[in-house]
N, C-alpha and C positions, 0 to 999 in steps of 0.2 A: 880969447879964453872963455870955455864956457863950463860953467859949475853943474855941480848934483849934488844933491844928496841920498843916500841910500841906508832907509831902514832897517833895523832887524827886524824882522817874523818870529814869532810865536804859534807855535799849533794849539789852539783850541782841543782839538780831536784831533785824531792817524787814526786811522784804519787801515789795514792788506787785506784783503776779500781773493786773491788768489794770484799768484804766478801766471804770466803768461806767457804767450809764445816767443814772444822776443825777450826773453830772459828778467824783465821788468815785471816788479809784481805791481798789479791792480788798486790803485790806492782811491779811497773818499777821505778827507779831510777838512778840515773850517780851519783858517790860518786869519790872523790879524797883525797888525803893525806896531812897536811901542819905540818909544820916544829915547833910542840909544843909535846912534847914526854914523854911517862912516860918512867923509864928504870928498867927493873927487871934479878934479878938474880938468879939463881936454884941451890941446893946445896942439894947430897944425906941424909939422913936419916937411922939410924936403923932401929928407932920403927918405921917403918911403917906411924907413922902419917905425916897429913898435916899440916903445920903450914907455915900462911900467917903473913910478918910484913912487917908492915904498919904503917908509921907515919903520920897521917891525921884521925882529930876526925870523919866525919861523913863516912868513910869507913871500912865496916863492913869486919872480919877477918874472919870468920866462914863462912856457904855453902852460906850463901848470897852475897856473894862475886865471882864474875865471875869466877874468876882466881884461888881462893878453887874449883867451880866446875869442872874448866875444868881438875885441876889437878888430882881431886876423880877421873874421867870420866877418862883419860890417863892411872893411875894406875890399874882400875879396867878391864877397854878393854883390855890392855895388860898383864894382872897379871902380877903387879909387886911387887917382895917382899919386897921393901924398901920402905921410906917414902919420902919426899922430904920439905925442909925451901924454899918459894920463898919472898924474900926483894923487895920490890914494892917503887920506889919511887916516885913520881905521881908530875907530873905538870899539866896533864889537867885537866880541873875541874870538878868535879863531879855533875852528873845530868845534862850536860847540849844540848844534843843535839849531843855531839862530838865522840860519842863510846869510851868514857873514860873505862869503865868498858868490855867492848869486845875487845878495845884493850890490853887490860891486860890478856884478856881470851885468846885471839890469840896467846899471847906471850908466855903463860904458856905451850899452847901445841906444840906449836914451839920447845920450852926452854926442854921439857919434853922428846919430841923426842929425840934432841939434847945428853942431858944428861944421857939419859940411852938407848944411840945408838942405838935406834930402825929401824931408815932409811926407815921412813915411810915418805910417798909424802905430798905434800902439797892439795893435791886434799884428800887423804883423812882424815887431818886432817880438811881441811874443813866438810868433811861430816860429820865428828863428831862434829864441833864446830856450827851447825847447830841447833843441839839436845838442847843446852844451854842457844841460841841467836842469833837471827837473822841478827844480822852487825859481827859475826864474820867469817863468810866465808871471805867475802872483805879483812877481817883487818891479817888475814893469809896471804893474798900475797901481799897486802898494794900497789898495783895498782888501777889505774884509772878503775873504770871500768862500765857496766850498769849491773843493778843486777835486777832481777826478782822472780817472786814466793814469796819466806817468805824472800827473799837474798839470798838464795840457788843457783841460775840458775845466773852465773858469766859469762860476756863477757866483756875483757879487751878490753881498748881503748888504744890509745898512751896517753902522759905527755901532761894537759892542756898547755895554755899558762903560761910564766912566770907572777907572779905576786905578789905583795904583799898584806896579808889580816891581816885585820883588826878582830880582834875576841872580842867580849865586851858580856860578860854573869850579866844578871842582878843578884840581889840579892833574888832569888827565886826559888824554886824546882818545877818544871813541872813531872808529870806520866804521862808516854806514855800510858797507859793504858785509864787514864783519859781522854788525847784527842783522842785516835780511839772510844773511849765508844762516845764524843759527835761530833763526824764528820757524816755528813751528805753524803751520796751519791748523795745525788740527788740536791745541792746545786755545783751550775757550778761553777768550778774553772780551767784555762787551766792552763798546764806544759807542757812545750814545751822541754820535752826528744830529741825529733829529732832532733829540731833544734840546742840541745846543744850540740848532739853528732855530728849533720856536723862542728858545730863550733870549736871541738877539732879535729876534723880528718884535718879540711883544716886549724887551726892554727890560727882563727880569734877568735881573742882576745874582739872586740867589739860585736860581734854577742852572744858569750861565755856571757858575762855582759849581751845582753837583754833576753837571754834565761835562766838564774836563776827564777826558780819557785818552790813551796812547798805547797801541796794538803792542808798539815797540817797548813800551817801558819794562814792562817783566824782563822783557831779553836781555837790554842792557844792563838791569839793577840787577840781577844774576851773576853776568859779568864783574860789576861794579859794583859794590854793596854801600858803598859812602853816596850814592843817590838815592838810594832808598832814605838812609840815616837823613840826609837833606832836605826831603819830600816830607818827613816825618815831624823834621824840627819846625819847616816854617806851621805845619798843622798842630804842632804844640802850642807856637809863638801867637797863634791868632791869626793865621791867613783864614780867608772865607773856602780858601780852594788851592790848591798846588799842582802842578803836573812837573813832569820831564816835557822837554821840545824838540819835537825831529825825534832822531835818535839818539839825541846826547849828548852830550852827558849835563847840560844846564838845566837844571829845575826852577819853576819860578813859583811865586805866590801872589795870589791876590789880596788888594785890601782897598775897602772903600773911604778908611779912616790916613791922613796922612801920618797920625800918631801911631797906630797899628800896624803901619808899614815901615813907619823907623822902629818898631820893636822889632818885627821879624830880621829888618836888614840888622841891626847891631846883632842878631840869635844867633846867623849864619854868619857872620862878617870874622868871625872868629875863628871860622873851620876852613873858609873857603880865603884865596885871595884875591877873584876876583868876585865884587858883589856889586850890583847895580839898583838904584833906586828911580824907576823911570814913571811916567805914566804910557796908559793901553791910546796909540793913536788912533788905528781903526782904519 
């Protein structure tokens, strides 16, 4: 039996800088890790098959499922003659912005490696978890880092500032799909990637807070108006900084106070029903 764990992601920054030719838009982004974790385990197989278990209604067991594909994907690159049980146990929440489902995919091929001692590198397990989903290159080596192209194109940073965050996902399913379909290019919106990467090189914590931005968030708070209202409440409650993550629909907030963070979490905790009190791993 061999374990993983697998982080949720946080975006720092998104950026779209353009569409391109294979139907993927252009992304620059700074993503980091906070301390809410699914944990999965891998266990050989005879028959050859894949069989994913999973206690949680709305997470599909079958190829729709990240962590079935990355496994198919694993078995079949490698021909391998066995099959593999991976036991998923899930606390991030699903759909919601936080690479809940690519960190599970990360983990599979991590786990897979691991299990039928392959002693393949993490670069190239990136390059396969690329094929699958695009937050899973990151979520392989679960560093800070700024990611470009589809997420493919990794450059680690150091560990943000310490911090505490506030994570509050409304009760609503957002498709990524849906918001790159109605994002607009040509509708200004700045995201200050630079300024968030000097802010994590030179360890300033305030600067880090005014530099949180997401291309996407307009698009979906248009959609969704109860993200905005969310965004709004933790910046009433005393966050230093708030964003949306990914496309959505989860907002979180910073705080360097662990008092400041149990205010914000009871502000939200009331609107939302899922509300998380984690720290920033990094």
């Amino acid at each position: 039996m061999i374990y993983e764990t697998a982080p949720a992601k946080i975006n720092l920054t998104l950026d779209t800088l353009f569409k391109r030719d294979d139907g993927y838009h252009e992304i620059a982004m700074i993503m980091t890790t906070v301390d809410l974790n699914d944990r999965l385990s891998f266990q050989k197989r005879k028959d050859k098959k894949i069989v994913v278990d999973i206690e949680h209604n709305y997470v599909p067991n079958d190829h729709k499922n990240l962590a079935y594909r990355a496994a198919q994907l694993m078995l079949e690159t490698y021909d391998l003659n066995e099959g593999v049980t991976i036991t998923i146990d899930k606390d991030i929440p699903v759909s919601a912005g936080l690479a809940g489902g690519s960190a599970d995919a990360a983990a599979t091929l991590r786990g897979i490696n691991r299990l039928f001692n392959l002693d393949k590198s993490l670069h190239e397990l990136s390059d396969l978890g690329i094929q699958i989903g695009t937050d899973i290159p990151f979520c392989i080596y679960n560093r800070t880092a700024v990611c470009k192209g589809r997420g493919e194109k990794i450059r680690f940073l150091k560990k943000p500032p310490s911090a505490w965050v506030v994570l509050a996902k409304p009760n609503l399913g957002i498709s990524s799909a849906d918001v790159f379909k109605a994002l607009d290019l040509d509708d200004a919106h700045h995201v200050d990637t630079e300024m968030c990467e000097k802010a994590i090189v030179e360890g300033d914590y305030k600067q880090l807070c005014e530099s949180l931005s997401n291309r996407l968030e307009p698009v979906s708070m248009s959609m969704h108006p109860e993200i905005e209202k969310i965004k709004n409440n933790m910046l009433q409650c005393g966050a230093d900084g708030a964003l949306m993550s990914g496309s959505g629909p989860t907002v979180y907030g910073l705080a360097q106070k662990e008092s400041q963070a149990k205010k914000i979490y009871n502000a939200v905790n009331g609107c939302c029903n899922e509300v998380y009190l984690v720290r920033l791993l990094g």
